[in-house]
N, C-alpha and C positions, 0 to 999 in steps of 0.2 A: 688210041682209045681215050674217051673225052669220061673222067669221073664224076659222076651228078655231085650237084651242093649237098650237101648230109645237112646243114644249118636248117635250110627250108624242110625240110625233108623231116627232122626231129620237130619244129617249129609244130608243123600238122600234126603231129603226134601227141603233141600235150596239149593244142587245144580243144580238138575233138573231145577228149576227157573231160578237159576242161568244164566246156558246153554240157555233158552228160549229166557232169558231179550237178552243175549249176542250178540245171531245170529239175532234175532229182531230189535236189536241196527243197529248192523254193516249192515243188507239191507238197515236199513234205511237211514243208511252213506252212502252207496254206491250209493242209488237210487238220493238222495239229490247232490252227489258229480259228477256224469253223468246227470244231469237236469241243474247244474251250468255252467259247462263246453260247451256245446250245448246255452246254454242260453246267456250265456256273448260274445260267436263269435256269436250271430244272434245281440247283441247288440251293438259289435263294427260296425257291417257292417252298423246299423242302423243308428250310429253315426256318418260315417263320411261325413259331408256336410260340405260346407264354411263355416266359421263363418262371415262373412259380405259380403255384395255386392260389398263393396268399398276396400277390400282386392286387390293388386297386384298378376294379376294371368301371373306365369312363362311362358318365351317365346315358342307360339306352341303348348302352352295348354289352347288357349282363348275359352272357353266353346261358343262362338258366332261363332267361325270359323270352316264350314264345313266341309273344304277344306283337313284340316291337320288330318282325323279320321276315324279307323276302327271301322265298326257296325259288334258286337257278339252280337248273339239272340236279346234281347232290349234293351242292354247295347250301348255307345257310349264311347270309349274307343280313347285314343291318342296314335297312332302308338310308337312305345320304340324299333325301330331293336338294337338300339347301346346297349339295356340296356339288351337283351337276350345271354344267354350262347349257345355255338352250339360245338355239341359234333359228330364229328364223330367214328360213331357207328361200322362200317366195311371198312376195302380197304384191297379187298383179289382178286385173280385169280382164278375164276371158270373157264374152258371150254375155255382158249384162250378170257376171260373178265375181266375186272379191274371191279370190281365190289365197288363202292363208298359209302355208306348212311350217313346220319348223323340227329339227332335230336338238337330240336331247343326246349327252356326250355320257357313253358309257351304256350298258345293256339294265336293262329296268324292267320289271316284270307286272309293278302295278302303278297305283297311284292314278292321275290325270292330268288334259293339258286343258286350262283355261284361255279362252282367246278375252283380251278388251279389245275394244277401240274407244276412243276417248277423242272429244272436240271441244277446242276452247275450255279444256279441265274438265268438261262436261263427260257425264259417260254415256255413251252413245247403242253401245250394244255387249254382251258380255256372255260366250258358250261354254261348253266344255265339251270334249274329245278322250277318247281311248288311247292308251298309247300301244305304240303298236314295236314288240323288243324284234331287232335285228339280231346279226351275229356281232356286229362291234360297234353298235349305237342303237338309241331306239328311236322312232317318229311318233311326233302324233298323227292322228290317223288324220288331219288337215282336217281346215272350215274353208266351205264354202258358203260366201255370204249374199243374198240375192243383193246386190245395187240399189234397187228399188227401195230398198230399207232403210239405205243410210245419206244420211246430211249430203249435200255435195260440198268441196272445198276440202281443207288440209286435215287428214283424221293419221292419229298418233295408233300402231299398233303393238300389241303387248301378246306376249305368249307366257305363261307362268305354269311349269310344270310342279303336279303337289301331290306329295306324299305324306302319308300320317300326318297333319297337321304343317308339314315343312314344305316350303316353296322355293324354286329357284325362278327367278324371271330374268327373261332377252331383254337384250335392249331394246329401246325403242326403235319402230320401223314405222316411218312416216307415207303415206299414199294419199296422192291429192285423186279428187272425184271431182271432178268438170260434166257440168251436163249442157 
């Protein structure tokens, strides 16, 4: 009669465990390590309040002052036009149109978007637009410019989003018109 290896035989024995302990472990890392994450930004947000009443609060952002603030859903929030990025997004010719858009970084409830075009320094044409708030950006509601309006040759476009007196403007976006 031939005795099996017991060596291999224990060997299967503790790694199957092994395997179990492992993948066990590691959900439980995982599960622990997405509960922290989640957890700690619900706790920053919970965090941040003044630290005193008699603290110096920055001009324009007197929590008493109604005057200077946009209301998102029940937040009250101090308008920032100067402090938003604005990117435009298209200036192309469809169909005999200068077609314009441009997004505005972060959700924004009022204020406006100014379009220029400007040639040879000269200013050529100059609108204004609604903005229109997303869920994690806002737009303006785009220009459409008839063709027929503007110079042909290299015209410099500008997009300037403005709030209570404060503006942020895009960079320039240059569009050549060949006729």
């Amino acid at each position: 009669m031939k005795i099996k290896n017991k060596k291999s035989f224990s060997i299967k024995k503790l790694i199957i465990p092994a395997l179990v302990i492992i993948a066990i472990g590691g959900g439980v890392y995982a599960y622990a390590l997405y509960n922290n994450f989640f957890e700690t930004e619900t706790q920053k947000e919970q965090s941040i309040q003044p630290s005193s009443v008699n603290d110096p609060v920055p001009d324009g952002l007197n929590p008493t002052d109604d005057t200077n603030k946009e209301t998102l859903g029940e937040e009250t929030v101090p308008p920032v036009a100067g402090d938003r990025d604005v990117t435009i997004t298209a200036a192309s010719v469809n169909s005999d149109v200068l077609q314009i858009r441009a997004l505005i970084q972060g959700v924004v409830s009022g204020g406006t978007c100014d379009l220029s075009i400007v040639q040879n320094g000269a200013a050529v044409l100059s609108e204004s637009a609604e903005v229109q708030p997303g869920p994690s950006s806002s737009t303006c509601q785009g220009f459409d410019v008839n063709v027929a309006s503007l110079p042909a040759g290299t015209l410099s476009v500008t997009v300037a989003y403005v709030n209570n007196g404060t503006a942020s403007t895009s960079a320039v976006r240059t569009v050549e018109l060949s006729r």
